[in-house]
C-alpha positions in Angstrom: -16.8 -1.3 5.4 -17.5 -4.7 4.9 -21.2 -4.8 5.3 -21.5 -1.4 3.6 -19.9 -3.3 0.1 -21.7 -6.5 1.2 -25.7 -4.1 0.6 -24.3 -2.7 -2.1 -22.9 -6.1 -3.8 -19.8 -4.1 -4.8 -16.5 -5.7 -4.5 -14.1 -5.8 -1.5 -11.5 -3.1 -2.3 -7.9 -4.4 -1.1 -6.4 -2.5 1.4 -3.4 -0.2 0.0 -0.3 0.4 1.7 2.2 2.8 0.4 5.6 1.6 1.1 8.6 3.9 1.1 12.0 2.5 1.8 15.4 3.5 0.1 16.6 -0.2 0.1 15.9 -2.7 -2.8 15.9 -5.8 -0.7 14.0 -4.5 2.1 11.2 -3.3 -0.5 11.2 -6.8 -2.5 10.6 -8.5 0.6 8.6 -6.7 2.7 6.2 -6.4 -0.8 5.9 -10.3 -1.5 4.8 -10.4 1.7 2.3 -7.8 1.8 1.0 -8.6 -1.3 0.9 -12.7 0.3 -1.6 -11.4 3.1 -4.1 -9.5 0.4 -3.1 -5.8 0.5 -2.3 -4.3 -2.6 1.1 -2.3 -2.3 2.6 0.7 -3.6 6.1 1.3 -4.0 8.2 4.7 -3.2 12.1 5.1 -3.5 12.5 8.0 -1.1 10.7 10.2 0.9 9.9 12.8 -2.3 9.0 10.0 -4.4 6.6 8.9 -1.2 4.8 12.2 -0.2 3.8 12.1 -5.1 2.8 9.1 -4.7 0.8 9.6 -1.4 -0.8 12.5 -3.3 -2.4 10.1 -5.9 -2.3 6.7 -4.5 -4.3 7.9 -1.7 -3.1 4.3 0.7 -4.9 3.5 3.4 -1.0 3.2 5.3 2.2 4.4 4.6 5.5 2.6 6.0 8.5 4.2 5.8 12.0 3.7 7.3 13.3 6.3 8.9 
């Protein structure tokens, strides 16, 4: 992908991660951290509110909590 955007002179599109998780804290920090290391970051409440968001966001990987 890299070289791909590098011939084209576009951009280098962050990676997305969809991140579904029920628990406030859990989402705040595993987020800042995330978003520390480049990756842009989606956020989903439940699972519902995960597989809407999935259906537009279109992230590259989803982490969820069982």
């Amino acid at each position: 992908m890299n070289e791909i955007n590098q011939i084209k002179n576009e951009p280098l599109r962050k990676s997305r991660i969809l991140l579904v998780d029920d628990e406030p804290g859990l989402r705040t920090a595993v987020k800042t951290f995330l978003e520390d290391e480049g990756f842009e970051i989606f956020i989903a409440v439940d699972g519902e509110d995960g597989w809407e968001k999935a259906q537009t966001v279109f992230p590259d990987l989803i982490i969820s909590d069982v």
